[in-house]
C-alpha positions as CSV (number, residue, x, y, z in Angstrom):
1,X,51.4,-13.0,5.3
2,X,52.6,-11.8,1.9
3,X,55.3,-14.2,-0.3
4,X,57.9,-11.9,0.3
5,X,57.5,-11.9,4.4
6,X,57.2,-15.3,4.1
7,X,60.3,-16.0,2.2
8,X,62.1,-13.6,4.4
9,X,61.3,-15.6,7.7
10,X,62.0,-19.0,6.0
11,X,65.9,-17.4,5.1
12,X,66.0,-16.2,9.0
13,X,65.1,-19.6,10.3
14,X,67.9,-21.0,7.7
15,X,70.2,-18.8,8.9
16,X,69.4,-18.9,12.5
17,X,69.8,-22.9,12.2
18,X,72.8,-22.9,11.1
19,X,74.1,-20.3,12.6
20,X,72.7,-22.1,16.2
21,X,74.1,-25.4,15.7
22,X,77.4,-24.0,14.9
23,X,77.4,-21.8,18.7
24,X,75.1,-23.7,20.6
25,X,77.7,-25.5,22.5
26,X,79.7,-22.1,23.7
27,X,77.9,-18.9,23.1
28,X,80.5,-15.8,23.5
29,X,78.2,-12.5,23.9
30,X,80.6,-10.7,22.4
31,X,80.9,-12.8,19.0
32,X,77.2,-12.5,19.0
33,X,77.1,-8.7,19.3
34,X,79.0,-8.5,15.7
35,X,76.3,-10.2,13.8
36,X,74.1,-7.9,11.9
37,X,70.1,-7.6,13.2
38,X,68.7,-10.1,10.9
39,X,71.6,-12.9,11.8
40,X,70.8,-11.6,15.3
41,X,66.9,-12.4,14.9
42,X,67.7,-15.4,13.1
43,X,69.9,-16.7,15.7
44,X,66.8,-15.9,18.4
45,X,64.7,-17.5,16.2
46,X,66.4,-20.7,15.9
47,X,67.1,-21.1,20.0
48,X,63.4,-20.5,20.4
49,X,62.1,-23.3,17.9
50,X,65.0,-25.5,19.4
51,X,63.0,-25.4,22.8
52,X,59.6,-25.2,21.3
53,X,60.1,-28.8,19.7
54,X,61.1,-30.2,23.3
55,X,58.6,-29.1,24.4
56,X,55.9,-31.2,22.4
57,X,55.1,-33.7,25.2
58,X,55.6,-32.6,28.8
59,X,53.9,-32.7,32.2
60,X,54.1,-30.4,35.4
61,X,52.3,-30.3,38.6
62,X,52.8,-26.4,39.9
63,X,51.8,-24.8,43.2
64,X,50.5,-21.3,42.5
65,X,50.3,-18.8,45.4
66,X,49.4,-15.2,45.2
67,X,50.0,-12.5,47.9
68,X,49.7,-8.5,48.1
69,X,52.6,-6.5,49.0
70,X,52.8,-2.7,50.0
71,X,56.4,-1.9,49.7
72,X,55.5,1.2,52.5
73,X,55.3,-1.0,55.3
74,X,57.1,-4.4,53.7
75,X,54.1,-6.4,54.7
76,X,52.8,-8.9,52.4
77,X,48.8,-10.4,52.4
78,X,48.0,-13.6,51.1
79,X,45.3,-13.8,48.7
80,X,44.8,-17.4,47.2
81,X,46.4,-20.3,46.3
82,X,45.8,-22.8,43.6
83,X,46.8,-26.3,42.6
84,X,47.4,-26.9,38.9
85,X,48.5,-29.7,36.7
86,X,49.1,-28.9,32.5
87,X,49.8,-31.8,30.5
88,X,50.2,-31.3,26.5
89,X,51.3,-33.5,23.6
90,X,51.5,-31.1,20.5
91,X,48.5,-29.1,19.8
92,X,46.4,-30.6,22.1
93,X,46.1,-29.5,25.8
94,X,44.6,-30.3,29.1
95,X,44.9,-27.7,32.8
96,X,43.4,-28.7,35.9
97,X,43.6,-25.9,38.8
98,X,42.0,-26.3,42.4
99,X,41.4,-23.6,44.2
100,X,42.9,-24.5,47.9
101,X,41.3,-23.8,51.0
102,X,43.2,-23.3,54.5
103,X,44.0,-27.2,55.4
104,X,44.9,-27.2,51.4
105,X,41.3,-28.6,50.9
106,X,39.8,-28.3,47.1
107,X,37.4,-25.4,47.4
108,X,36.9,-25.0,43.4
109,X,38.0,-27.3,40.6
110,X,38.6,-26.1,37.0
111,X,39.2,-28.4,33.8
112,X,39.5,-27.1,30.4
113,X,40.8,-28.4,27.1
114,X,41.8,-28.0,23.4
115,X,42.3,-30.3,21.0
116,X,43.3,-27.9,18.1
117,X,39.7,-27.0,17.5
118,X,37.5,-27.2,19.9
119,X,37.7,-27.1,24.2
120,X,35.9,-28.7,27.0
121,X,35.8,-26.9,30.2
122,X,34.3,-28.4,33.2
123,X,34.0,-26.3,36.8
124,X,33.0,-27.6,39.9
125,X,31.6,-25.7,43.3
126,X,30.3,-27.8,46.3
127,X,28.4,-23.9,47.1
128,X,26.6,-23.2,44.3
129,X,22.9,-24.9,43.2
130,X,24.7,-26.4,40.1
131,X,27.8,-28.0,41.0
132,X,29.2,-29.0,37.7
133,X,28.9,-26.6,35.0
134,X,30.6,-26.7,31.7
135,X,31.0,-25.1,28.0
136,X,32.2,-26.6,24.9
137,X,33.9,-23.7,22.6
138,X,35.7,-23.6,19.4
139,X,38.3,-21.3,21.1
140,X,41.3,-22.0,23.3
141,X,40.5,-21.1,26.6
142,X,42.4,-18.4,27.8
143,X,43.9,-19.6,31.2
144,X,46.3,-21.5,29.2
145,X,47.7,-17.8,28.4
146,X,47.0,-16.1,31.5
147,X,48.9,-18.6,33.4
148,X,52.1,-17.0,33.9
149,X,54.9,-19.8,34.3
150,X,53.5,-20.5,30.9
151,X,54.9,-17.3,29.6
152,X,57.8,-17.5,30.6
153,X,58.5,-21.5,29.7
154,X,57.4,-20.2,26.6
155,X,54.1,-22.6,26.3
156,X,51.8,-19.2,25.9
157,X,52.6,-15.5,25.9
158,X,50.9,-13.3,27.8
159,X,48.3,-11.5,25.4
160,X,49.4,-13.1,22.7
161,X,46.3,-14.7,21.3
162,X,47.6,-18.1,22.4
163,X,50.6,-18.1,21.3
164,X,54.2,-19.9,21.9
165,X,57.0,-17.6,22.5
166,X,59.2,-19.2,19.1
167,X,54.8,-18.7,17.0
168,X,55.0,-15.1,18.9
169,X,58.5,-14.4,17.8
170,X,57.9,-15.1,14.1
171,X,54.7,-12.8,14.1
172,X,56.7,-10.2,15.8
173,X,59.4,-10.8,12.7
174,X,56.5,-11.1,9.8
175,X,55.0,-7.6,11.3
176,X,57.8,-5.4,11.4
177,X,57.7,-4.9,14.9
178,X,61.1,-2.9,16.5
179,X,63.4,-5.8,18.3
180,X,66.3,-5.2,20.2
181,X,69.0,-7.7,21.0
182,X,72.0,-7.5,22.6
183,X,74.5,-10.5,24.6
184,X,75.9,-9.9,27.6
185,X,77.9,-11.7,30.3
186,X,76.2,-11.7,34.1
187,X,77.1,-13.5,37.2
188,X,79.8,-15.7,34.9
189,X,77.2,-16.4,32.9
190,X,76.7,-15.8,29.1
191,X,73.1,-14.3,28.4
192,X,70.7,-13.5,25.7
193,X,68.1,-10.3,25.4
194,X,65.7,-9.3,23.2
195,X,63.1,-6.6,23.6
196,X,60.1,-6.6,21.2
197,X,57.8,-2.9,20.9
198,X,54.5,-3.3,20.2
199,X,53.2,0.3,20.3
200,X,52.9,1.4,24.1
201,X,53.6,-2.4,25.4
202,X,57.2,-3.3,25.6
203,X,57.8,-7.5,26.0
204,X,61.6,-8.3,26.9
205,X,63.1,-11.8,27.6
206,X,66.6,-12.9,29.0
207,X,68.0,-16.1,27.8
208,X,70.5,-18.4,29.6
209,X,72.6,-20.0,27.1
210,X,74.2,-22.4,29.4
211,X,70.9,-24.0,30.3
212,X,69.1,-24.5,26.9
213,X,68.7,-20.8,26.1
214,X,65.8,-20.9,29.0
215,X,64.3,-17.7,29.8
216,X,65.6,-16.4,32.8
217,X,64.0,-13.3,33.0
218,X,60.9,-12.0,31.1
219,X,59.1,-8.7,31.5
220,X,56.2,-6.7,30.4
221,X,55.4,-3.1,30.4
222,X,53.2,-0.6,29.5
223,X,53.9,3.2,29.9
224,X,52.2,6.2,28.6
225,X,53.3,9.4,30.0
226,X,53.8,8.8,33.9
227,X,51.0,5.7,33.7
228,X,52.5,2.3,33.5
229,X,51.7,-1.0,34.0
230,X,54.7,-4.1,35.1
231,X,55.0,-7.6,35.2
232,X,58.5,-8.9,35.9
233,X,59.1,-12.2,35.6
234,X,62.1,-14.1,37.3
235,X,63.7,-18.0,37.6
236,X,64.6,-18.4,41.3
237,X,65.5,-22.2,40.3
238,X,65.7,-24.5,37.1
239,X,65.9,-28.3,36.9
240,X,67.1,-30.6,34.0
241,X,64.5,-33.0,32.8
242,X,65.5,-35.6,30.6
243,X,68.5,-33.4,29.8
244,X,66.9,-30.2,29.0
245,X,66.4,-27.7,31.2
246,X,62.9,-25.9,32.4
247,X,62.2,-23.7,35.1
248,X,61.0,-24.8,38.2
249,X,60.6,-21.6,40.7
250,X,59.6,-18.8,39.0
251,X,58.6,-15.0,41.2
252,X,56.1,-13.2,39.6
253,X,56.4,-9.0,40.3
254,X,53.1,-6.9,39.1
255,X,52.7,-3.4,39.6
256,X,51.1,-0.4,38.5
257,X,51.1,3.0,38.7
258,X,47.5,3.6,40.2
259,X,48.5,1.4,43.4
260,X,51.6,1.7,45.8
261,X,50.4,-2.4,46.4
262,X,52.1,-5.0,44.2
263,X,50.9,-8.2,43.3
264,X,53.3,-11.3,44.2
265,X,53.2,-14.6,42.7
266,X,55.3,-17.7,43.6
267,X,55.2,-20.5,41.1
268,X,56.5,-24.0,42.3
269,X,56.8,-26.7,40.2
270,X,56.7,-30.2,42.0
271,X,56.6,-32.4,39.1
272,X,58.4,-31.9,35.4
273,X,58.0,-34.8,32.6
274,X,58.8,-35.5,29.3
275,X,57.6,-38.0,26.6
276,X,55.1,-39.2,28.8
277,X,51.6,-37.6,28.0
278,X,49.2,-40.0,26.1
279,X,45.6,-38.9,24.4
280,X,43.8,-40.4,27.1
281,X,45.1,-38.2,29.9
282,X,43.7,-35.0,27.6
283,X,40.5,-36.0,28.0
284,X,38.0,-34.5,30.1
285,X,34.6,-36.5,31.1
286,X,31.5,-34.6,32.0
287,X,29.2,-36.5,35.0
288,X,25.6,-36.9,35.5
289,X,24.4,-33.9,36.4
290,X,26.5,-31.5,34.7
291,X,24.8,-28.6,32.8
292,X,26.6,-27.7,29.7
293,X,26.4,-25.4,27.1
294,X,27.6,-26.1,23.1
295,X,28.3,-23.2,21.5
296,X,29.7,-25.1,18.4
297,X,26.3,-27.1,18.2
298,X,24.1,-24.4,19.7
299,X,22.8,-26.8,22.6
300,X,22.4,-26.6,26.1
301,X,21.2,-29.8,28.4
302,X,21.8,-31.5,31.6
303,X,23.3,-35.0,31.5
304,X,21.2,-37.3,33.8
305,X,22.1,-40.2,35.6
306,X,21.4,-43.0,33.0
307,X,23.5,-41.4,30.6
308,X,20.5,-40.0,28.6
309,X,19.8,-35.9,28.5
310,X,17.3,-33.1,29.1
311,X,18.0,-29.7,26.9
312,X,17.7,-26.6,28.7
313,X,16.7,-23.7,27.2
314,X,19.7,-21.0,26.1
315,X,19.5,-18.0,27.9
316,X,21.6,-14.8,26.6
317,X,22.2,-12.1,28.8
318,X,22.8,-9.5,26.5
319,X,19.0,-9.4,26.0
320,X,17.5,-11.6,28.7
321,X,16.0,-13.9,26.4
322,X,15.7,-17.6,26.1
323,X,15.0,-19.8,23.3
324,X,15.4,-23.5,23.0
325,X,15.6,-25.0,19.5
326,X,14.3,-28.6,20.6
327,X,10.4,-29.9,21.1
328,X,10.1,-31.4,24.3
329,X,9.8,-34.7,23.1
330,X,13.3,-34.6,22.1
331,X,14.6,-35.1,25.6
332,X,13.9,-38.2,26.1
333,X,16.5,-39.0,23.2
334,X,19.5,-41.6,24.1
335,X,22.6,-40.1,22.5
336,X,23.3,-36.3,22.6
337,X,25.7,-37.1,19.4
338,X,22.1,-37.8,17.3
339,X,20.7,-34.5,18.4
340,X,23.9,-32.4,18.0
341,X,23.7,-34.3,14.0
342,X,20.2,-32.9,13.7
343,X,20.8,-29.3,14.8
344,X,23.9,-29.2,12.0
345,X,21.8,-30.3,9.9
346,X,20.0,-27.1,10.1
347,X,17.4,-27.4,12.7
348,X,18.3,-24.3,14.7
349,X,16.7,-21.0,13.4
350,X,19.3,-18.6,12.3
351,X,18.6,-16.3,15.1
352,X,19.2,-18.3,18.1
353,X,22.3,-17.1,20.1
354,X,24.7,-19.4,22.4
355,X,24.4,-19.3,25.8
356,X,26.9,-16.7,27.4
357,X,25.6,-16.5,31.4
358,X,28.7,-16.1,33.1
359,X,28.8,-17.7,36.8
360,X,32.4,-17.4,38.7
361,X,34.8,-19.7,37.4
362,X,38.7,-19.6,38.3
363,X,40.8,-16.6,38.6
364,X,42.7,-15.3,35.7
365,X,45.6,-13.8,35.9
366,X,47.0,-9.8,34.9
367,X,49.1,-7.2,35.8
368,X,46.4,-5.4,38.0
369,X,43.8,-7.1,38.8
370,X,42.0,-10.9,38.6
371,X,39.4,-10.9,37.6
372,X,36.9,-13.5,37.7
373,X,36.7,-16.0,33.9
374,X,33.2,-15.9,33.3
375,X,32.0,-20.0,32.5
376,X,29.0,-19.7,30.6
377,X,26.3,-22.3,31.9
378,X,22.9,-23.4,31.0
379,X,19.7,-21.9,33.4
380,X,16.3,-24.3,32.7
381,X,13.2,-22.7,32.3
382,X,10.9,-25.4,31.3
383,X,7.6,-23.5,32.2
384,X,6.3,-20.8,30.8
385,X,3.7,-18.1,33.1
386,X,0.2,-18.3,33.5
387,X,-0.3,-14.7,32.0
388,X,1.8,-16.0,28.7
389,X,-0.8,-18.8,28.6
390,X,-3.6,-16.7,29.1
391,X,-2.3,-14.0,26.3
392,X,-1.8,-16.5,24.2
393,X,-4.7,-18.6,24.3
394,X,-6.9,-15.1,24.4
395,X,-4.5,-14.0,21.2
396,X,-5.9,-17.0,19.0
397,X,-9.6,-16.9,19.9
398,X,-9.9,-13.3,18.3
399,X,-8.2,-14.9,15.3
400,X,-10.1,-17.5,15.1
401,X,-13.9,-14.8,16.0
402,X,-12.1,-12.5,13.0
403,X,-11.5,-15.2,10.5
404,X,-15.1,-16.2,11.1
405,X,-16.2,-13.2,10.7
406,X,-14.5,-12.3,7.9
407,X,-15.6,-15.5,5.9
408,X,-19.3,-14.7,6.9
409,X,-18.7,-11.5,5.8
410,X,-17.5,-12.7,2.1
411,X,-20.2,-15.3,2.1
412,X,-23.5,-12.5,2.6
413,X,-21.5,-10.5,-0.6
414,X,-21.3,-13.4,-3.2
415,X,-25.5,-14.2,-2.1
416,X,-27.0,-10.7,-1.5
């Protein structure tokens, strides 16, 4: 970001503050249509960062379903359904989803985190071999963004790079990017729009000024020539928490323009708190028998029973190779902490690569399809085959015949 874009943002968020606090309490669309673009932007700006910083501690408990509908014949076909609870206190994050079955039974559970640097995801299948399988990351995981009641509370846009919708508003701002705003008056209400281009992609939010400026209404499309992509986003029903106001039924609308089918979500929110989120409930606890993979320490092991470990060796699909930077011996080693200290300390070779085996994992969310999050895990492969043995050990008796050989040979030249 360059001083000047910088000092240009800082003077919108001044001017949007005041400008906010003055016409927070009775918005008139009309007033607002007379401001210039940048007092426009400015006062966007300022109603977004309002509701970003209540938003710094919260709780929900949400019912996700997800159904097919073919407009042709009006019928609708369920597809899944997931339980999910988010919980955040600033930067730091926690989403557990369950995949329901029929009688609402837990068919998959999914646990990631982020603590502003690094995540902990943890999945767990009764069906596969492996039950608990989990990765450690320096990245946010991306179902944080994908989930789309996020997008439009404003937590994470959609595509965004993990992004809030006040953070994705100012990059919009820094980068030039076309923005259109208007107000206007709907169902005796007094509303808020702004569109954002970003080349093809189009992203455009409605905001209810009576309610906390809460989006009401947030879309996203894609068009090139008759092609398009759509994801229309709409609040059904809103609840006051604490005296601020969230959404708490939210229809989700995708379509596109390769399919006559359209993709329904319904997102019910069961439980909304505030203020009530403590570091303890963002932790996530990996149990005997899990197989994780470190990407940030370049590990993989299996946590046994008596709280000790057993590394596993890293396999990378890419190439189908494995590689396992510890001896043996090292597994019988009490604390993982000790061997993550060693392999920082440089213990790796440089050319060992982080496990990246996807296994199915839970679904992520898009405009056209869901596809499956792949969950790297660990594979073992503590033996090696008997040909490798036998190439190896028949490798180092003909170095060992030629360097005999070779010294007899140098031997018979010095004493002809």
């Amino acid at each position: 970001m360059t001083i000047q874009m910088m000092m240009v943002t800082n003077l919108l968020g001044l001017v949007g503050g005041i400008v906010f606090s003055v016409r927070a309490s009775a918005f008139d669309a009309h007033s607002f249509n007379q401001l210039n673009e940048p007092d426009k932007q400015a006062f966007i700006l300022a109603a977004l960062d309002t509701r970003e910083s209540q938003l710094q501690n919260f709780a929900y408990v949400m019912n996700d379903q997800l159904y097919r509908f073919t407009p042709g014949d009006g019928e609708s076909t369920f597809l899944r359904e997931h339980s999910v609870v988010l919980k955040r206190k600033a930067n730091k994050l926690l989403l557990r989803a369950e995949k329901l079955g029929p009688n609402k039974q837990p068919l998959i559970a999914f646990s990631t985190n982020w603590d502003g640097n690094t995540s902990r995801s943890l999945r767990f299948s009764p069906r596969m071999s492996v039950r608990n399988s989990a990765a450690i990351r320096d990245s946010e995981d991306q179902n944080f963004t994908d989930r789309a009641y996020n997008h439009i509370l404003g937590l994470r846009v959609l595509d965004s790079g993990c992004l809030s919708l006040a953070e994705w508003f100012k990059d919009a701002l820094e980068k030039g990017k076309p923005i259109e705003t208007t107000g206007f008056e709907e169902d005796g209400k007094s509303l808020l729009s702004f569109k954002v281009s970003d080349g093809g992609w189009s992203y455009e939010w409605v905001l209810d000024s009576s309610r906390d400026y809460m989006p009401v209404r947030a879309e996203v499309w894609y068009r090139k020539d008759d092609n398009y992509n759509s994801d229309v986003m709409s609040v059904t029903e809103a609840m006051e928490v604490d005296g601020f106001w969230v959404p708490r039924k939210v229809l989700r609308t995708t379509g596109t323009s390769i399919s006559d089918g359209q993709g329904k979500n319904t997102y019910e929110i069961s439980s909304f708190t505030r203020n009530t989120v403590t570091d303890d409930d963002l932790k996530i606890e990996f149990p005997p028998g899990t197989e994780v993979v470190d990407s940030v320490k370049m590990i993989a092991y299996r946590i046994l029973a008596d709280g000790r470990f057993e590394t596993l060796r890293l396999y990378n699909p890419a190439t189908g190779e494995v590689s396992n930077p510890y001896p043996p011996e090292r597994a019988s080693k009490d604390a993982i902490e000790d061997a993550h200290g060693e392999i920082m300390a440089g213990e790796v070779p440089p050319e060992t690569e982080a496990v990246e085996k996807p296994k199915e994992a839970t679904e992520r969310e898009g405009p056209q399809m869901l596809p499956k999050l792949p969950l790297p895990v660990a594979e073992a492969r503590t033996t090696c085959p008997t040909w490798l043995w036998l190439c190896v050990l028949f490798t180092g008796i003909l170095l060992v015949s030629g360097g005999i050989a070779l010294f007899l040979l140098r031997s018979a030249r010095k004493n002809p």
